[in-house]
C-alpha positions in Angstrom: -26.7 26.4 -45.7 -28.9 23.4 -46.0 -28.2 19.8 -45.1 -29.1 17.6 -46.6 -29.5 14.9 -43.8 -29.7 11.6 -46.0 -26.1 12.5 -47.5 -24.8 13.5 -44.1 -26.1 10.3 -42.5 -24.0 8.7 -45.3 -21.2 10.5 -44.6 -20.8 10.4 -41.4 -21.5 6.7 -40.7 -18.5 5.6 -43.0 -16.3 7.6 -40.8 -17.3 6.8 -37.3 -16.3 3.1 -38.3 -12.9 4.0 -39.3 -12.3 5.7 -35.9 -13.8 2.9 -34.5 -10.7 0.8 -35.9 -8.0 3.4 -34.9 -6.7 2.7 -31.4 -6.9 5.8 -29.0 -9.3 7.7 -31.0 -12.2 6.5 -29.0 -10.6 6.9 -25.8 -12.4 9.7 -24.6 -15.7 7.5 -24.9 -13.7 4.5 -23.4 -13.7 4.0 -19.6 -11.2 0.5 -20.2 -8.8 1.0 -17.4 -5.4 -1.1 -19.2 -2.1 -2.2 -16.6 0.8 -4.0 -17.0 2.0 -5.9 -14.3 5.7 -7.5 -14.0 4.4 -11.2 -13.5 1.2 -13.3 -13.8 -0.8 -14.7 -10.9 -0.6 -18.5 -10.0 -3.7 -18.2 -8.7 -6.3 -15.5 -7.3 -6.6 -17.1 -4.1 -5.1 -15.4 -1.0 -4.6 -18.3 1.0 -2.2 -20.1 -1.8 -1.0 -17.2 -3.9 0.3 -14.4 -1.5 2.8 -12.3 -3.5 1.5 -8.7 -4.2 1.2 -9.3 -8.4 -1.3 -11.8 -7.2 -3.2 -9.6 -4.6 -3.0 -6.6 -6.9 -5.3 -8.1 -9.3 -6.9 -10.7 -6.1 -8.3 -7.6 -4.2 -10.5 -5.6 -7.1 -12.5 -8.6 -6.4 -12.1 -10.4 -2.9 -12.1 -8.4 0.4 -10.6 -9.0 3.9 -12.4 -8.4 6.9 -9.8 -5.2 8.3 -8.7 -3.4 5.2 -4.7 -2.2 5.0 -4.8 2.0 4.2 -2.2 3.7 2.1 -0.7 5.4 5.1 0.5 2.0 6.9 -2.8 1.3 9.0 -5.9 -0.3 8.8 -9.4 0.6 9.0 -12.8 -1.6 9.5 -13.9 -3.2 6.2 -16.4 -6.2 6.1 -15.9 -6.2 9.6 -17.4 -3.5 11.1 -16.1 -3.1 15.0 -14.1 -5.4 17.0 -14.1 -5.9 20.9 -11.8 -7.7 23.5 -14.4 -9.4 25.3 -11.4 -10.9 27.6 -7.8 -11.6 27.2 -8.2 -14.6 24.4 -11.5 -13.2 23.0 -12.5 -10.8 20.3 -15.9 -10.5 19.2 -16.4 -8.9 15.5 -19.7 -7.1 14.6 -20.1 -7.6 10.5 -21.3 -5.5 7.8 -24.7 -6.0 7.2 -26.6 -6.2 3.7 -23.0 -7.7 1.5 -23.9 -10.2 -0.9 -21.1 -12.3 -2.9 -20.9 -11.5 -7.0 -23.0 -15.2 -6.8 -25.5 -13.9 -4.5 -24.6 -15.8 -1.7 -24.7 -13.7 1.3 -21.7 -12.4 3.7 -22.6 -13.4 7.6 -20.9 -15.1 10.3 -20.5 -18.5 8.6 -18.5 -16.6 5.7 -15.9 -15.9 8.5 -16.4 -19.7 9.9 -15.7 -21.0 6.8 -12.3 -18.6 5.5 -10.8 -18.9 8.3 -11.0 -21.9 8.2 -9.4 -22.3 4.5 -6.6 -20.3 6.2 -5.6 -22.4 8.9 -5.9 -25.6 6.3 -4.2 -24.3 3.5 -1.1 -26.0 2.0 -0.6 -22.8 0.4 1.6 -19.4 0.7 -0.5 -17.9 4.1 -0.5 -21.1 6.2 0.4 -20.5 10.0 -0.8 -16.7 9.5 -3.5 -17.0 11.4 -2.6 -20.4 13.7 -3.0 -18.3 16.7 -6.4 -18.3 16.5 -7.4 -21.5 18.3 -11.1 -21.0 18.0 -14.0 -19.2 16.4 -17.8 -18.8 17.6 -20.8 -17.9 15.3 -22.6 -15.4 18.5 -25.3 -14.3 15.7 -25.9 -13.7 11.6 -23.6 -10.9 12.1 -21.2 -11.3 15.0 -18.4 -13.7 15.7 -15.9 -14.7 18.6 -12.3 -15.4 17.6 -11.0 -17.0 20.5 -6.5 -17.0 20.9 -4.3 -19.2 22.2 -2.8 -16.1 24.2 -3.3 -12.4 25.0 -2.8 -10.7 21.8 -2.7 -7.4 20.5 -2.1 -8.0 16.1 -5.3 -9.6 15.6 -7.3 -6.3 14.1 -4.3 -5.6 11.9 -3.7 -9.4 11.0 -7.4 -9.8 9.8 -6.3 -7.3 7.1 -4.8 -10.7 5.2 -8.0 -12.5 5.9 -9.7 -12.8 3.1 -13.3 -14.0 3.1 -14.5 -16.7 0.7 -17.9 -17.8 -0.2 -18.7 -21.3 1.6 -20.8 -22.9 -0.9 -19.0 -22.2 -4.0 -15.4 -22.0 -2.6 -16.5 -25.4 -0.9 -17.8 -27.0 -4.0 -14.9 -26.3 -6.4 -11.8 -25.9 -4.0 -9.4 -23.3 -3.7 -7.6 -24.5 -7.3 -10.6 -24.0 -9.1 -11.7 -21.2 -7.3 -8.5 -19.4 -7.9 -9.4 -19.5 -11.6 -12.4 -18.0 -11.4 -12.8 -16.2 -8.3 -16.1 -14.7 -6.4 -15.9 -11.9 -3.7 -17.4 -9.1 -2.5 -15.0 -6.7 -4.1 -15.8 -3.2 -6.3 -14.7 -5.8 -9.4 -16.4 -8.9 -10.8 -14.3 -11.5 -12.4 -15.0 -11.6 -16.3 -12.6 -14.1 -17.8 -8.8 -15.3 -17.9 -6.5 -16.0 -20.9 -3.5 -17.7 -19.3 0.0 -15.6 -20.5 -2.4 -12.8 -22.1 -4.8 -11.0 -20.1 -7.5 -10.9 -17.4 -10.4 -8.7 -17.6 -12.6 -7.4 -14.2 -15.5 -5.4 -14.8 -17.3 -3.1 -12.5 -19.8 -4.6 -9.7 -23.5 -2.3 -9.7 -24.5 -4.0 -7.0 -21.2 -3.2 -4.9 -21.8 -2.1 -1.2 -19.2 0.5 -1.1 -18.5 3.6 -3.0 -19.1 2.3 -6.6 -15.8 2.1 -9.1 -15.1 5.1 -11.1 -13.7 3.2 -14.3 -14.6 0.7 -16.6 -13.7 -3.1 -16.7 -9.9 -3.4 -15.8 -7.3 -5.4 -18.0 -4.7 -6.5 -16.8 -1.8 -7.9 -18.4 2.1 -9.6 -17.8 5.3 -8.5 -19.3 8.5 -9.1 -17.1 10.4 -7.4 -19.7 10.5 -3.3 -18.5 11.3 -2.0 -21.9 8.0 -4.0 -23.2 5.8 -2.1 -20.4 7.3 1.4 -21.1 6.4 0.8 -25.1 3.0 -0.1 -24.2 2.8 3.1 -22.1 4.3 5.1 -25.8 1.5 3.1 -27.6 -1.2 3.7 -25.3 -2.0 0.6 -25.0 -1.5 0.5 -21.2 -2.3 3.2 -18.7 -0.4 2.1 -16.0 2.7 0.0 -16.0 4.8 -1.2 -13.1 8.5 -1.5 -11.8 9.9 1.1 -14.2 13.4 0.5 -14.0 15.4 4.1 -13.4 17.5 3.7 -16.7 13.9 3.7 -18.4 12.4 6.5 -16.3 13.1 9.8 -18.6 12.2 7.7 -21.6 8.7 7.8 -19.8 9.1 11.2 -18.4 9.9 12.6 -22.5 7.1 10.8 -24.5 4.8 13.5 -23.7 1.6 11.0 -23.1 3.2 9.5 -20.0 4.8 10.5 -16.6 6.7 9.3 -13.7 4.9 8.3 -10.5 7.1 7.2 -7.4 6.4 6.7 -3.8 9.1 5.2 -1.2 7.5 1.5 -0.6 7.6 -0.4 2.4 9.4 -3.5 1.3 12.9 -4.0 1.9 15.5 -6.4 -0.1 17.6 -9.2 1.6 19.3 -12.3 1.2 17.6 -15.0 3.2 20.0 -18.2 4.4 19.7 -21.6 5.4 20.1 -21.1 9.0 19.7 -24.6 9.9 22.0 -26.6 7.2 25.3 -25.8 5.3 28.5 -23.3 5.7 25.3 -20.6 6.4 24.1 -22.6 9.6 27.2 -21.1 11.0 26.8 -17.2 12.2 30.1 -15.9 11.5 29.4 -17.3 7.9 26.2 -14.6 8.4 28.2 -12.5 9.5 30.7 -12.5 6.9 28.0 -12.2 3.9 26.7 -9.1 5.1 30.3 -7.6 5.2 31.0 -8.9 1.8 28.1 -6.7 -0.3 28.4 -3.3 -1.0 25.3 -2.0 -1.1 25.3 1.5 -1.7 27.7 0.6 -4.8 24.1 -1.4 -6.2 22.2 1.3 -5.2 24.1 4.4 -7.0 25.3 2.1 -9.8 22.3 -0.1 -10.7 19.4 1.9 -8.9 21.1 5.5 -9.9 20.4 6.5 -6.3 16.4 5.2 -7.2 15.9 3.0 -3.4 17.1 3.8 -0.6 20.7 2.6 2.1 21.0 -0.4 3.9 18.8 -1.5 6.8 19.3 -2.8 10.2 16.5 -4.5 12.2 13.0 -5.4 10.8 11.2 -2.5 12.5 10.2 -0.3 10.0 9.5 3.6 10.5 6.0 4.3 12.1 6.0 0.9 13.7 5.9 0.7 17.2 9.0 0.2 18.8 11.1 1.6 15.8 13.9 4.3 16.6 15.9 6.1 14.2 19.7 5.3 14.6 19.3 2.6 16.9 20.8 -0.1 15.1 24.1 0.5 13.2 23.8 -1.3 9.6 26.5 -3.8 8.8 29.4 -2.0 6.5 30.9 -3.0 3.5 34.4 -5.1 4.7 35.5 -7.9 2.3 38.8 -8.1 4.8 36.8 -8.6 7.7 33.9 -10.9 5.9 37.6 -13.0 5.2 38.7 -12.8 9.0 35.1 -14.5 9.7 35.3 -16.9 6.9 38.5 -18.1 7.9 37.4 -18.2 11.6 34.3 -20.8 10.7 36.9 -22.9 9.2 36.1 -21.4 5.3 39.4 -19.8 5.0 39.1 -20.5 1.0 35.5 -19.8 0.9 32.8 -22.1 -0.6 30.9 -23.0 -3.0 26.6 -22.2 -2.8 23.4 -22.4 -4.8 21.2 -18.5 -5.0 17.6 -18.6 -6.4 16.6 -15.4 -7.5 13.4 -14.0 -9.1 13.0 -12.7 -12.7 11.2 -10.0 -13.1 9.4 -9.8 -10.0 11.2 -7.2 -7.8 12.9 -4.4 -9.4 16.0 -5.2 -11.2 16.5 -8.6 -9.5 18.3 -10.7 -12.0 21.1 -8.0 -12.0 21.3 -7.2 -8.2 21.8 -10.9 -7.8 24.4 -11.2 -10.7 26.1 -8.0 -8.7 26.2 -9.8 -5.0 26.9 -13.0 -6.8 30.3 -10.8 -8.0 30.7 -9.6 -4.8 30.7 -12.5 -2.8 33.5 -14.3 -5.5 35.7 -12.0 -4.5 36.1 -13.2 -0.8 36.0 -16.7 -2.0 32.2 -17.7 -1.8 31.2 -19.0 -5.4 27.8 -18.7 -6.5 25.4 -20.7 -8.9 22.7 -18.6 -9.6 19.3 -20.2 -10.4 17.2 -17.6 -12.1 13.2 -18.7 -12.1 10.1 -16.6 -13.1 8.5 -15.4 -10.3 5.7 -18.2 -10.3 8.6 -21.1 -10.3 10.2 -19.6 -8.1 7.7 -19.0 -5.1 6.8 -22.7 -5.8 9.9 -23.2 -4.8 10.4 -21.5 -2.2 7.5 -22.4 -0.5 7.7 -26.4 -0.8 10.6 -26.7 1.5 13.4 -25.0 2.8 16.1 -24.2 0.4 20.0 -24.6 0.8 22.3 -21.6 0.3 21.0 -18.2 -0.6 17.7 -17.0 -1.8 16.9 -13.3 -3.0 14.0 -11.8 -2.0 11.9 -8.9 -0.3 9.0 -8.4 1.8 7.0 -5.8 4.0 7.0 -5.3 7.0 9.2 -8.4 8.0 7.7 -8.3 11.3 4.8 -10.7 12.7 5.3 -12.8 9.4 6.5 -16.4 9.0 10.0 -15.3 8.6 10.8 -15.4 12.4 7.5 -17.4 13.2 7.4 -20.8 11.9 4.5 -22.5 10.8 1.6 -24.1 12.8 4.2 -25.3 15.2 7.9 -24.8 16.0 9.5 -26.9 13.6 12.6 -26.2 11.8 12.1 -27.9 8.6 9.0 -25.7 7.5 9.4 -23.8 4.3 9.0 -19.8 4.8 10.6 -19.9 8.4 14.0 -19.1 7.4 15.0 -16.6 10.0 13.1 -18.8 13.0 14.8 -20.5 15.3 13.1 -20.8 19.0 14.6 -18.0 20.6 12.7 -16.0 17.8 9.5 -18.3 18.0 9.5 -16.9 21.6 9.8 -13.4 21.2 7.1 -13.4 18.6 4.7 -15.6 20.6 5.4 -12.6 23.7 5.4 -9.9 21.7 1.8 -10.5 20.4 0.6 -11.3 24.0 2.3 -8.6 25.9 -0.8 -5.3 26.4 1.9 -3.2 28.0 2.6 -0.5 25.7 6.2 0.3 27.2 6.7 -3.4 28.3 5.6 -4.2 24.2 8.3 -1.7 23.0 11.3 -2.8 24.8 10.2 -6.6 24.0 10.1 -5.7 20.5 13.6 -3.8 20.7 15.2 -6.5 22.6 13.9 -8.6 19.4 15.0 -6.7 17.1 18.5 -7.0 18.6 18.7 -10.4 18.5 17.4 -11.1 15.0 20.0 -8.3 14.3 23.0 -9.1 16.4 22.9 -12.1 17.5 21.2 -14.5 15.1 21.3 -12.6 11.8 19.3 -14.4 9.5 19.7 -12.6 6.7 21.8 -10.2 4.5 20.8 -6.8 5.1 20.3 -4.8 1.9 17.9 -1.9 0.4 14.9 -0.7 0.4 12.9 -0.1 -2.8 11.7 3.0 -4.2 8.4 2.2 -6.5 8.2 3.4 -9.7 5.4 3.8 -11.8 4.4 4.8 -15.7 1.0 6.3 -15.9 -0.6 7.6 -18.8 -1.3 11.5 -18.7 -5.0 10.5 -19.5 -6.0 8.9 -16.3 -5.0 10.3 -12.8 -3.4 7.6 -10.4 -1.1 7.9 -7.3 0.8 4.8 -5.8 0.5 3.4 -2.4 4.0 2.3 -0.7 2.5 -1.1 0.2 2.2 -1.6 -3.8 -1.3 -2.8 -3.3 -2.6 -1.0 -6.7 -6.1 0.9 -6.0 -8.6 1.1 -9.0 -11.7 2.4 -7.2 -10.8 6.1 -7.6 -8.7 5.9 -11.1 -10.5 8.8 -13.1 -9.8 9.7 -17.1 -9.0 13.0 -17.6 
């Protein structure tokens, strides 16, 4: 049969712009990578805005100098090699040929410059890197970081070091910046509408291996059942924190599927070690004895994270021995005995902060401790924030009473190291006190393998026993919705990696 091509042209031009206007019908043409995230950056610079929401989105686009891999280590990135010239030096050798999305070249006065944005900010990462007392410029492409002591963290630490570029991070500042940031990522900011979306798109002139996908939208809904509709819709491909109640929903819409990984970061209860009825550690004590944690975890979490911790020393980190430690049971009559016995025998009254929306389920888990402490007399006015108010918060100074959170690994962070020096009044350092201030300082000097481990044990026994900082309480199994079109695995660090996302 004969065409005739003029009506067929007619034809067929009609309809392509009604599929056009159909959602999903052009998906097979369509390399838009969509996700839903739980809550919305502050702001996309590392050394203010450290939560992972923020980084997720933060490192399609900027790049550290050590780069974090999915199976707990960390592998050269922008820096290239490191050597231990001496004891207190390290000289990096850089990647050659990395320009900026601006053009502005990566070299030695790149790292010059970050680092020194670190060790300034006001923000979320400051006293990461304060044990770095100096830095050289030896060439274009090679650098001394010079420490205040032996240490053996600084290739792994330099996995949070993000670099910046010094004439247009310098001339706007890190707020502004943080709204329209510049790396040397796989992903080139495109443009942010606050409380609706943000929008990467691939970089050609990347120096890596080049992204598979499109431009990458991201966007914010705290409430789970408004992630998991989007998944039904197709409007997102990927959506995070799937509670487990919502999890066969996902499983039986036969366009998306489950996706879990066991993650690294574990829940507590931090406390005011310094002020209050929690300055006292029998009151510690008595807090961990009063939650019963496997009751959250089988009736909130239907089994979905895993039993209570002891110690910060996570498995595969050195030092870490399986049944060393004995967690802390659930004993309301004893967490009475040791109320009673730091003169509380009528309990007290206490503020807890809590996230919404940012770690799995947090509003209730604290609504269920909050229950559980009532009922050996400790009274609880919970302060629920979005996750943006509430690291604000958190971060400006220390907080009284009880504040839920969760983090990975615990170790080497500002929880048991304070800020730039050892004062007790800076925000973050909640379980630091100068005992712990010590260990950490010897533990990241000491080159001793064996010597290292039984330090690091003899820390973890303290933190654990002696000073218990915190309540001791899960640790998190991330879930995932991913569209059947696009294949995606999770990483346990929830650090969310786009460069090999492919649509089936």
């Amino acid at each position: 049969m004969k065409i005739n091509r003029f009506k067929f042209r007619n034809l067929i031009i009609p309809i392509l712009a009604v599929m056009a206007c159909v959602p999903g019908l052009t998906q097979a043409n369509d390399n838009t990578l969509k996700v839903a995230l739980v809550a919305e950056p502050r702001l996309l610079e590392p050394s203010i805005d450290t939560i992972k929401p923020s980084l997720v989105i933060g490192m399609t686009m900027l790049e550290p100098l050590t780069m974090n891999t999915a199976e707990g280590g960390y592998v050269p990135w922008l820096a290239e090699s490191w050597t231990a010239i001496d004891q207190n030096r390290w000289r990096l050798t850089l990647k050659k040929g990395v320009q900026f999305h601006n053009g502005e070249q990566f070299n030695a006065d790149t790292v010059l410059y970050s680092l020194g944005v670190f060790q300034n900010t006001q923000g979320g990462a400051r006293g990461w890197f304060s044990y770095i007392s100096g830095v050289e410029k030896v060439s274009e492409l090679e650098v001394d970081l010079i420490t205040e002591s032996p240490t053996t963290t600084l290739p792994a630490t330099l996995a949070f070091l993000f670099m910046f570029p010094p004439k247009y991070h310098g001339e706007v500042g890190s707020d502004e910046f943080g709204q329209n940031p510049v790396g040397t990522g796989p992903f080139k900011f495109v443009k942010w509408d606050k409380g609706v979306e943000l929008v990467v798109e691939p970089n050609s002139g990347y120096w890596g291996d080049k992204p598979t996908v499109g431009n990458i939208h991201f966007r914010w809904l705290p409430d789970a059942s408004s992630r998991v509709a989007l998944l039904e819709t197709g409007e997102v491909h990927i959506a995070q924190n799937i509670p487990p109640a919502l999890m066969s929903r996902v499983d039986n819409s036969g366009v998306s599927r489950v996706e879990t990984v066991k993650g690294t970061r574990k829940a507590f209860l931090r406390m005011n070690v310094e002020t209050g009825p929690t300055a006292d550690v029998r009151v510690r004590m008595a807090l961990n004895h009063a939650i019963d944690v496997e009751s959250i975890i089988k009736a909130l979490f239907q089994g979905r994270a895993y039993g209570r911790d002891a110690g910060f020393l996570l498995d595969g980190m050195e030092g870490h021995e399986y049944g060393r430690l004995t967690p802390f049971e659930y004993n309301p009559d004893r967490a009475k005995a040791l109320l009673a016995e730091a003169g509380y025998p009528d309990g007290f009254k206490t503020t807890f902060h809590h996230t919404i929306g940012r770690y799995m389920l947090d509003k209730e888990s604290a609504e269920a401790m909050a229950a559980m402490l009532s009922e050996v007399g400790i009274e609880s006015d919970l302060i629920g924030l979005e996750p943006g108010a509430y690291f604000s918060k958190v971060s400006a100074s220390r907080l009284e009473g009880l504040h839920f959170a969760a983090s990975a690994p615990l170790f080497m962070t500002p929880l048991y190291h304070p800020m730039i020096e050892f004062e007790l009044n800076k925000p973050y350092g909640y379980g630091a006190d100068a005992r712990s201030d010590s260990f950490t300082k010897q533990a990241r000097a000491e080159v001793d393998d064996k010597a290292r481990v039984a330090l690091l044990q003899d820390f973890e026994d303290y933190v654990f026993k002696g000073h218990v900082p915190w309540v001791w309480l899960w640790h998190y199994q991330d879930i995932y919705g991913v569209s059947n079109d696009v294949n995606w695995k999770p990483r346990s660090d929830q650090i969310m990696d786009f460069t090999k996302v492919t649509f089936n």
